[in-house]
C-alpha positions as CSV (number, residue, x, y, z in Angstrom):
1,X,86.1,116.5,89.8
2,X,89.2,115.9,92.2
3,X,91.8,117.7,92.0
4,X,94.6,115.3,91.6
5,X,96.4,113.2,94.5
6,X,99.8,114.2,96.2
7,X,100.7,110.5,94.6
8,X,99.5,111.4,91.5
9,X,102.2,114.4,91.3
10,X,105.0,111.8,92.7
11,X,104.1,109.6,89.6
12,X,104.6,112.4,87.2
13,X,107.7,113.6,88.4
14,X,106.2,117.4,89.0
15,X,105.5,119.6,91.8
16,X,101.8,120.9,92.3
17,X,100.7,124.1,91.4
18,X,97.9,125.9,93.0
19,X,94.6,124.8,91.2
20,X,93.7,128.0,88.8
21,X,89.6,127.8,87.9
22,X,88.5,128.4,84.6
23,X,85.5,128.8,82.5
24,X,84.2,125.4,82.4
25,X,83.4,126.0,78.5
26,X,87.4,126.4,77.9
27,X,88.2,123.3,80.3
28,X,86.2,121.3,78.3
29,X,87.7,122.6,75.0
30,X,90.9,122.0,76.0
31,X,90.2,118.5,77.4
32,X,88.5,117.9,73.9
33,X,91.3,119.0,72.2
34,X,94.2,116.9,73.8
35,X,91.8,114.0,74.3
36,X,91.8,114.2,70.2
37,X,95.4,114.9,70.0
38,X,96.0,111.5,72.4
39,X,93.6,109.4,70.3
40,X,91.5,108.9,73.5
41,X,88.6,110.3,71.3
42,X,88.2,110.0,67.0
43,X,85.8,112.8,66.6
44,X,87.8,116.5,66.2
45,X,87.4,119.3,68.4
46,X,85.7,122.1,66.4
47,X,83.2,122.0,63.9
48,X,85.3,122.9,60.6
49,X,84.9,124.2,57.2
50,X,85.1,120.0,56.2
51,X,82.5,118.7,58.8
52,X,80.3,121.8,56.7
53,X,81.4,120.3,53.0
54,X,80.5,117.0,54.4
55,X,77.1,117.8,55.7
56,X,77.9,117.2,59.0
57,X,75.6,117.8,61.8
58,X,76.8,120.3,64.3
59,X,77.1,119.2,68.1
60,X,75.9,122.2,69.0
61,X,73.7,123.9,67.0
62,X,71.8,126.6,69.3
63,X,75.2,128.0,69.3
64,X,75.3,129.2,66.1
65,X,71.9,131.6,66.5
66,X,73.1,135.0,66.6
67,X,73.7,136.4,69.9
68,X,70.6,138.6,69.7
69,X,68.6,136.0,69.3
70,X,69.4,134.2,71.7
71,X,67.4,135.3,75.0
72,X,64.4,132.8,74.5
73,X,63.4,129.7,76.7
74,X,64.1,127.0,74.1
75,X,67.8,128.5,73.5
76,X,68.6,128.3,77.5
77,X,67.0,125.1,77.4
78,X,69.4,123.9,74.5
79,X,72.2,125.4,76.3
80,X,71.6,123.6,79.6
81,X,71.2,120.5,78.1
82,X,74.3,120.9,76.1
83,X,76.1,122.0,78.9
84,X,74.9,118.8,81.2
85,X,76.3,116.8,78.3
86,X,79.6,117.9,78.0
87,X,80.0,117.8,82.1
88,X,78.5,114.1,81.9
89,X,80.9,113.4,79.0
90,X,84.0,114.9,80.5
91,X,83.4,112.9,84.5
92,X,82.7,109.5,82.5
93,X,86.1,110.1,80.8
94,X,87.7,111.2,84.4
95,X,86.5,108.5,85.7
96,X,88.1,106.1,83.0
97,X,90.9,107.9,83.4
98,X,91.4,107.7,86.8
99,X,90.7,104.1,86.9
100,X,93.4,104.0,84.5
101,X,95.9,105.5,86.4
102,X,94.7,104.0,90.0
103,X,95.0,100.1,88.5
104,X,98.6,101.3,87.2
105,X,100.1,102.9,90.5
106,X,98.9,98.4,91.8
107,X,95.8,100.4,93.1
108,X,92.1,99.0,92.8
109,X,90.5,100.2,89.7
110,X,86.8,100.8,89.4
111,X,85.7,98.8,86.6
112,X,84.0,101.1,83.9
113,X,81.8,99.0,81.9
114,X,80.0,95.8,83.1
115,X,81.8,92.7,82.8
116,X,80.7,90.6,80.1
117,X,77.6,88.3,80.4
118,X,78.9,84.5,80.3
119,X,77.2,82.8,77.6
């Protein structure tokens, strides 16, 4: 994704630091994590001890095969998929985002779901 604008940086009153890349596995935890915090997203972060009482289905489940166990073509398969999902997941909510903050700063914002069909 983009890293963000010089006018972004005006709007939040902060001066740019250098961009610092990370595992994209913690980026998206972290982005899960304050997008539950923000109430941009219901569902927690982690799978708890509670999601397990209440019979929960994990989001990830390949990730709980022990590490050992792991080198086979349907676990890489399940990994790949899962990690196309959470990149999918995390642009489609940039992109919200940004529209967001474009239509704010009297920009044009991209509209991110079809308008609706007049009856």
């Amino acid at each position: 994704m983009p890293d963000p604008t010089p006018e972004d940086w005006r709007r939040l009153g902060a001066d740019p630091l250098p961009v610092e890349r990370v595992d994209p596995e913690f980026a998206y935890g972290v982005w899960r994590t304050l997008s539950w915090l923000l109430g941009v997203r219901e569902d927690w972060p982690v799978y708890s001890a509670w999601h397990s009482a209440a019979r929960l289905p994990k989001e990830c489940p390949h990730f709980y095969v022990p590490k050992q166990d792991r080198d086979t073509p349907e676990w890489r398969a399940a990994d790949q998929a899962a990690r196309e999902r959470a990149r999918a997941e995390a642009r489609e909510h940039w992109e919200h985002i940004r529209g967001l903050a474009d239509a704010t700063a009297g920009g044009v914002s991209r509209p991110t779901t079809p308008p609706p069909t007049p009856s």
